[in-house]
matplotlib code that plots the C-alpha trace (Angstrom):
import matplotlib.pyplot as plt

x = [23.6, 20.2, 16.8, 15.7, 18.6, 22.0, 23.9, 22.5, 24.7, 28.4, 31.2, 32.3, 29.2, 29.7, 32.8, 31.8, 29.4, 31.3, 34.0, 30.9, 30.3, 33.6, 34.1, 31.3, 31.6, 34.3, 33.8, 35.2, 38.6, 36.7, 33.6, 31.2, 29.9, 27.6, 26.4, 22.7, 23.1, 20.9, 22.2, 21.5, 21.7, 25.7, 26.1, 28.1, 31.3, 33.5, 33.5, 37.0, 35.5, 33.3, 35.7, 38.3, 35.2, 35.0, 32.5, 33.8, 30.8, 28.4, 24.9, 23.5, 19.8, 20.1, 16.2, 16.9, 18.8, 16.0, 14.9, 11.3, 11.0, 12.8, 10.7, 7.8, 9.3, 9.9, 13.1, 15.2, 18.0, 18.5, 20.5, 23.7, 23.5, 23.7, 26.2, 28.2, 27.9, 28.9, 31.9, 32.8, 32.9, 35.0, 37.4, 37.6, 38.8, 35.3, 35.7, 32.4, 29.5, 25.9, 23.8, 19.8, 18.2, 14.3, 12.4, 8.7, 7.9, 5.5, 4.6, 8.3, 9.3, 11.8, 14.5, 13.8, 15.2, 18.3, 19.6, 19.6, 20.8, 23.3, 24.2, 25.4, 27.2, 29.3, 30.5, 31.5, 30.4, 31.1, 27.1, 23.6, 19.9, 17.2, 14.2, 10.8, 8.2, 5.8, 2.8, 3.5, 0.4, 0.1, 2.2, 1.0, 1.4, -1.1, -3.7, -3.5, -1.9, -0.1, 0.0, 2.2, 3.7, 1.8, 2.2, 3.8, 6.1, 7.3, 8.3, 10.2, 12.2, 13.0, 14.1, 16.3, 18.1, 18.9, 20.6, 22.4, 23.8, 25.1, 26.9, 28.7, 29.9, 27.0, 25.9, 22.3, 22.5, 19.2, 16.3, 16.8, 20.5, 23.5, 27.6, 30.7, 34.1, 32.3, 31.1, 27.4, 26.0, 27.0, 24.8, 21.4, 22.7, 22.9, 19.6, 17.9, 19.6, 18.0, 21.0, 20.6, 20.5, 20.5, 18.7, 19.7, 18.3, 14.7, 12.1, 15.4, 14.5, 16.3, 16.2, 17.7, 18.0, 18.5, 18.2, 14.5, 14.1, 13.7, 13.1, 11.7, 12.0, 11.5, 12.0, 9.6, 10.2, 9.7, 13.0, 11.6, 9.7, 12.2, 14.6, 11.9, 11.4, 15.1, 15.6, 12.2, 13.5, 10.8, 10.0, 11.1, 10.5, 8.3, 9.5, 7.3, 8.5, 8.4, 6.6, 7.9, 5.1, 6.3, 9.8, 10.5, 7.9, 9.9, 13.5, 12.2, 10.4, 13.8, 16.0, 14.2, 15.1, 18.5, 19.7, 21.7, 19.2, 20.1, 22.0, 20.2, 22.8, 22.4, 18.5, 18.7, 21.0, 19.2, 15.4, 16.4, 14.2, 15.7, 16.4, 13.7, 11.0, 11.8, 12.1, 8.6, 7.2, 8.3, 8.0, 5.2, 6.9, 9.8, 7.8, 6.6, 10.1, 9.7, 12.5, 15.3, 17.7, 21.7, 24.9, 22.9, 21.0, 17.8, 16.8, 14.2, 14.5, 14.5, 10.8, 9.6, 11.7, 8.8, 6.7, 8.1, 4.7, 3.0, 5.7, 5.7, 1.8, 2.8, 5.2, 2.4, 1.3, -2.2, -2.0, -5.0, -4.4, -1.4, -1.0, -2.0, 0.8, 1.1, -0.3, -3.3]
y = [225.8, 224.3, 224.1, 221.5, 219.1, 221.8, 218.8, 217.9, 221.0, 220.0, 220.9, 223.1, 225.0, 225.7, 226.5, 229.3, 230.1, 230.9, 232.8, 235.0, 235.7, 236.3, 239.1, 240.9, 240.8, 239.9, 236.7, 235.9, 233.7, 231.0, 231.1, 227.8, 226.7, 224.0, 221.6, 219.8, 216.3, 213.9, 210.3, 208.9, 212.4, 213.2, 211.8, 214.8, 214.5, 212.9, 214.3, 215.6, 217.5, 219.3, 219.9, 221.5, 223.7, 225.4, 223.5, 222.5, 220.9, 218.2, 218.0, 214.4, 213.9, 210.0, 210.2, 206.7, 203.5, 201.3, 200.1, 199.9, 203.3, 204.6, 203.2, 204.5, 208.0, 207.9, 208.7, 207.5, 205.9, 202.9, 202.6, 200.9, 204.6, 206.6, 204.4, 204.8, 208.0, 209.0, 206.8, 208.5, 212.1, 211.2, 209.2, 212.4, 214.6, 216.1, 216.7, 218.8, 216.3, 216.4, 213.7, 214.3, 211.5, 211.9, 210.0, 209.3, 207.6, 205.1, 202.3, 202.6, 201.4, 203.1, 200.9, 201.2, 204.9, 204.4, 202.1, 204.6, 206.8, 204.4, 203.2, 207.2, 207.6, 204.3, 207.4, 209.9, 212.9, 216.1, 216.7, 215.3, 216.3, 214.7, 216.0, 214.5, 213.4, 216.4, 216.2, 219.3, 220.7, 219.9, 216.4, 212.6, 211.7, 214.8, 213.6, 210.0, 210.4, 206.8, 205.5, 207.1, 206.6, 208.5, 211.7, 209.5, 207.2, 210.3, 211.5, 208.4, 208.3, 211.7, 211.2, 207.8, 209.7, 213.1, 210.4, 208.2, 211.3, 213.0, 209.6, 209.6, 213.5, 215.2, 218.6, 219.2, 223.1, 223.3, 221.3, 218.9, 219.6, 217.9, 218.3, 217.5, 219.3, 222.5, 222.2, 223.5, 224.9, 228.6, 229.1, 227.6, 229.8, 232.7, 232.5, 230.9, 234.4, 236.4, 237.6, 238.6, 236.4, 236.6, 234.4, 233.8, 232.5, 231.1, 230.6, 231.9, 233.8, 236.9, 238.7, 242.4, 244.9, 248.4, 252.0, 251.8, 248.2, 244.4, 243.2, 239.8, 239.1, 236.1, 235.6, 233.9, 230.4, 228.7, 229.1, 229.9, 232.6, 233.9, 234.1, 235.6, 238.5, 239.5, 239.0, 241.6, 243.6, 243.0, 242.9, 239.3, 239.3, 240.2, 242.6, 242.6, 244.6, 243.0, 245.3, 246.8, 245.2, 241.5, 241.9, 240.2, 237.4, 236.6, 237.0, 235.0, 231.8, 230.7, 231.8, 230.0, 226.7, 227.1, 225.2, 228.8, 231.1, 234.2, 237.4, 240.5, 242.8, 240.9, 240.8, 244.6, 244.9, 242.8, 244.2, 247.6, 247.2, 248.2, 245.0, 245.7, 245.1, 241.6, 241.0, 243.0, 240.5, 237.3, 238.3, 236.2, 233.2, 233.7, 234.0, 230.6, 228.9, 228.4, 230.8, 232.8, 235.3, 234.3, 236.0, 238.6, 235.9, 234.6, 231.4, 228.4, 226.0, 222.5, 222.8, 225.7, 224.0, 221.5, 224.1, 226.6, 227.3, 228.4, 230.9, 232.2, 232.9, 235.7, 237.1, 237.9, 241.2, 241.5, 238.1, 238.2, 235.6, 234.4, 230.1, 228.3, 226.5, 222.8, 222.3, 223.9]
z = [-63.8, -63.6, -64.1, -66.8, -67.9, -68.3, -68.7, -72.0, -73.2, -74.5, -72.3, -75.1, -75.0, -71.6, -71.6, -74.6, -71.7, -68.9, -70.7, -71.6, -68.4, -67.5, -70.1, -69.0, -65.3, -62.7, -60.9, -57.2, -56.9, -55.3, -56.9, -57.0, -60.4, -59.9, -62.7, -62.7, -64.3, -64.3, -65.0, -67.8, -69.4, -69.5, -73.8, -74.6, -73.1, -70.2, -67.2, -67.4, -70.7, -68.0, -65.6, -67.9, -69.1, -65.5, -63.7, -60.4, -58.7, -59.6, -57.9, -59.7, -59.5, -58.2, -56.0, -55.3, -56.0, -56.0, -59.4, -58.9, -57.6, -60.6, -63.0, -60.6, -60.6, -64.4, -64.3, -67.5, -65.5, -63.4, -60.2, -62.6, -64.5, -61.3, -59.5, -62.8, -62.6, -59.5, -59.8, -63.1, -61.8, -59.1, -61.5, -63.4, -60.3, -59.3, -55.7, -54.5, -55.6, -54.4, -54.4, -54.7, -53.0, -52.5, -49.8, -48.4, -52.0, -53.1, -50.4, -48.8, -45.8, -43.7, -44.2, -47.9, -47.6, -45.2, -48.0, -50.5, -47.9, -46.9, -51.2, -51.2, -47.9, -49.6, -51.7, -49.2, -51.4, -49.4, -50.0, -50.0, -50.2, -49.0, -50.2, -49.3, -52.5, -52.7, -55.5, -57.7, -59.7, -63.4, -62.5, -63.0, -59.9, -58.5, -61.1, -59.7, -56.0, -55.5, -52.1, -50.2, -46.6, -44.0, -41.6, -39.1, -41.2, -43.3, -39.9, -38.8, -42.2, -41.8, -38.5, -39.7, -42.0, -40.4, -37.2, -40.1, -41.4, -38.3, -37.8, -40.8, -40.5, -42.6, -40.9, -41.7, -42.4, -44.1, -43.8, -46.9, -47.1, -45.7, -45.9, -44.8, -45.0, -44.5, -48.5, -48.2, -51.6, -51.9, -54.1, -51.6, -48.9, -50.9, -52.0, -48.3, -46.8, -49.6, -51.2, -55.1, -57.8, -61.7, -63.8, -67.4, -70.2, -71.2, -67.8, -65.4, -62.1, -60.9, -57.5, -57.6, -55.3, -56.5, -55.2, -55.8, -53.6, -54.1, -57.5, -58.9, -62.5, -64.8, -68.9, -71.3, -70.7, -73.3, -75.7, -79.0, -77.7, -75.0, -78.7, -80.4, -77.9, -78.1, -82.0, -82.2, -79.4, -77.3, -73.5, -72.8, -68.9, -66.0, -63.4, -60.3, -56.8, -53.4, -51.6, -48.5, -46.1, -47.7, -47.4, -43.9, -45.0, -48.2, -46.7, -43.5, -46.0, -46.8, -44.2, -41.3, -42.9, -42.3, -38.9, -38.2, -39.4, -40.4, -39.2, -38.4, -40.1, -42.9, -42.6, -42.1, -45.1, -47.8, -46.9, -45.7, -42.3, -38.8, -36.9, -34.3, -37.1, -37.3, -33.2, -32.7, -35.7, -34.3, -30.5, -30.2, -31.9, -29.5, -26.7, -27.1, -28.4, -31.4, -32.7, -30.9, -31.2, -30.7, -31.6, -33.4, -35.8, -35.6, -36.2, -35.4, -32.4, -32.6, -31.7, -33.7, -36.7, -37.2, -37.1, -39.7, -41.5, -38.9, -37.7, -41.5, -41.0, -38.0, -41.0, -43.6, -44.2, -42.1, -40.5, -38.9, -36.4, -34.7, -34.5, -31.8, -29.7, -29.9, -26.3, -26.9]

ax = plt.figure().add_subplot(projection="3d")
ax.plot(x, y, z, "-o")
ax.set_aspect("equal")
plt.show()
């Protein structure tokens, strides 16, 4: 459960929630229900309350433990609210946590990043994501860019943390995402493999696939209007069809981030195409190393992994011009 704050919901709530679901459709013996929290935000109820509710994974937006770049960030909590945070789930007996750390922010160094990265390793969650800052439309920070560390520095940090991790017995299995213990985020690789999804509730996403193909849908988001819709009985979402000439583009944008890629049967399966579509698309790309095919998946090198945008521009429909190879 995410997107805006979920955990601002009492456990109760949820709980009313998922036994919802559960009457209406049958859910798998080991499923993964994952809770967004943000420090700072969890008033409602212990953490036992949301564990006896049915949640049995935490992902806790911590971005850093650094004061200053909390307050830059504008995030509501300091680094005493997420330590205390983290240390109150696990006291409560949440075993699958996620830790959201964000790097490449404001004027840090790269030894300002390896101790957040090392602060949440002290914690040995069984998972972590690093994402780096990116400046989103519509944001403050994208009308009045701060200063942040260049090309080459972003690099390095990158670099610092995927080596710190592998040290302490994190797998990287996506490009921001890290775990240990085999836990890696069902729900991510579901959704990086383009299986289906459904969305629920006000501004939720959905990806269906049906006898007549692929299927995107989203609902009215904001919630007085989403509940307006439905108490009038009107339309209260979008349906839009991935066309079949898009379909390898928008199972490949997600699935080439993974570190094992993805299978062809399963590529075949979710889009429909014959497996030969995707090898003729990318023949050029694996002609120059930058992806390859193994025990029937494909996937990205360790070169052509730095270089995933330009291996999606082959994939879209009418590319009129393959990318040039770093040498040249």
């Amino acid at each position: 459960m995410g997107g805006g704050t979920p955990s601002l919901f009492s456990a109760k709530s949820l709980a009313m929630l998922l036994r919802q679901i559960r009457q209406r459709m049958e859910l798998a013996g080991d499923i993964e229900i994952t809770l967004e929290a943000n420090p700072g935000t969890l008033e409602h109820d212990p953490f036992e309350a949301y564990l006896e509710a049915g949640i049995n994974r935490l992902s806790l937006g911590i971005q850093s433990f650094d004061d200053r770049q909390l307050k830059t960030l504008g995030r509501i909590h300091d680094s005493s609210a997420a330590e205390n945070a983290i240390q109150a789930a696990q006291s409560a007996g949440f075993e699958n946590i996620n830790l959201d750390l964000m790097y490449g922010l404001p004027e840090q160094t790269t030894q300002m990043a390896l101790n957040d990265c090392l602060r949440a390793l002290s914690y040995s969650t069984t998972h972590l994501s690093c994402y780096q800052l990116t400046l989103e439309p519509n944001t403050y920070f994208y009308r009045y860019p701060p200063r942040l560390p260049d090309h080459d520095r972003q690099s390095e940090i990158q670099i610092a943390l995927q080596n710190t991790l592998h040290q302490h017995g994190y797998q990287q299995y996506e490009v921001s995402a890290y775990a240990r213990h085999a836990r890696e985020c069902k729900h991510n690789l579901n959704y990086w493999q383009f299986g289906d999804y459904l969305g629920i509730g006000a501004g939720a996403h959905s990806k269906l696939t049906g006898a007549d193909g692929v299927v995107r849908s989203w609902k009215q988001k904001h919630p007085a209007t989403y509940l307006a819709h439905i108490a009038n009985n009107t339309p209260y979402k979008t349906e839009t069809p991935v066309p079949q000439k898009e379909l390898l583009f928008e199972a490949m944008m997600n699935a080439l981030r993974l570190k094992d890629g993805i299978k062809l049967t399963t590529l075949q399966q979710r889009t429909g195409l014959p497996g030969n579509v995707a090898m003729d698309a990318l023949q050029q790309v694996i002609n120059q190393q930058w992806v390859e095919i193994t025990d029937d998946s494909i996937r990205c090198t360790e070169t052509g992994y730095l270089f995933i945008d330009e291996i999606l521009q082959t994939l879209l429909p009418e590319s009129p011009k393959s990318p040039e190879s770093p040498e040249s």
